[in-house]
N, C-alpha and C positions, 0 to 999 in steps of 0.2 A: 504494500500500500504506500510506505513513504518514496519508494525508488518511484510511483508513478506524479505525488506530487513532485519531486525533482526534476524528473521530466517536463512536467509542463513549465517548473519555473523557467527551466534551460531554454526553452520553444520561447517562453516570455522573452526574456533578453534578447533571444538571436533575431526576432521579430524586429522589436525595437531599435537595436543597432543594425538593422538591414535598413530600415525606416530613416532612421535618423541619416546614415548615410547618404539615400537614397535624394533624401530635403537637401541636402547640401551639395548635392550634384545639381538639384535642379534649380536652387536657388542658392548660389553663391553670395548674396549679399546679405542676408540673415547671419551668415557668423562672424560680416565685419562690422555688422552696426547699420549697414549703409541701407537707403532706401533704393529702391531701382529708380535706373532712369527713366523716365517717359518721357517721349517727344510728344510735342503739342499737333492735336489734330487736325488743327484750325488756325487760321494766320491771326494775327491781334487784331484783327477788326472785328474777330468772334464766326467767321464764316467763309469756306473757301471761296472763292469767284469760278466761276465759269471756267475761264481763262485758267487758273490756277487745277482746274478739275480735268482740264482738257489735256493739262500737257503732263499731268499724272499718271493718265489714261494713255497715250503717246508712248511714256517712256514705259510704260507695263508692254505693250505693247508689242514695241521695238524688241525689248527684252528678250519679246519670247515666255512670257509668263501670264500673259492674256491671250483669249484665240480672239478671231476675226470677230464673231460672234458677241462676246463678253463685250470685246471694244466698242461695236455697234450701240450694245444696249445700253454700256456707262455711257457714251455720249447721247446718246437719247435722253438718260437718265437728269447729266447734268444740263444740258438744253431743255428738257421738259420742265425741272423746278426751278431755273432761270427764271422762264417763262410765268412760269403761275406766280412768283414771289413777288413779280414787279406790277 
């Protein structure tokens, strides 16, 4: 009977240092203190432009990380809410 709770303390720990591990691979800035960066989504006027939405879509694009297709519809996208916002 005690060899099976030692057992599972053993499972406990190897869990949690798989875990623990695990956090720190995938968030490396939790053990320096530091917060992540985040880039602002939006330019300081609080809102992309058209313009700014177009050559985002371009350089996806170009890339090779957007199809034909995607490209079509973001620019429809951003030309269609241009549209109705003004």
């Amino acid at each position: 009977m005690w060899w099976g709770i030692l057992l599972f303390a053993a499972l406990i720990a190897a869990g949690t240092y798989a875990l623990r591990r695990q956090t720190l691979v995938e968030f490396p800035h939790v053990e320096d203190g530091q917060e992540p960066a985040v880039a602002p989504a939006t330019t300081t006027a609080g809102a992309q432009t058209t313009a700014d939405q177009l050559v985002r879509l371009a350089g996806l694009h170009n890339a090779g990380d957007i199809s034909d297709e995607e490209f079509s519809r973001g620019k429809e996208l951003a030309l269609g809410a241009n549209g109705r916002s003004q």
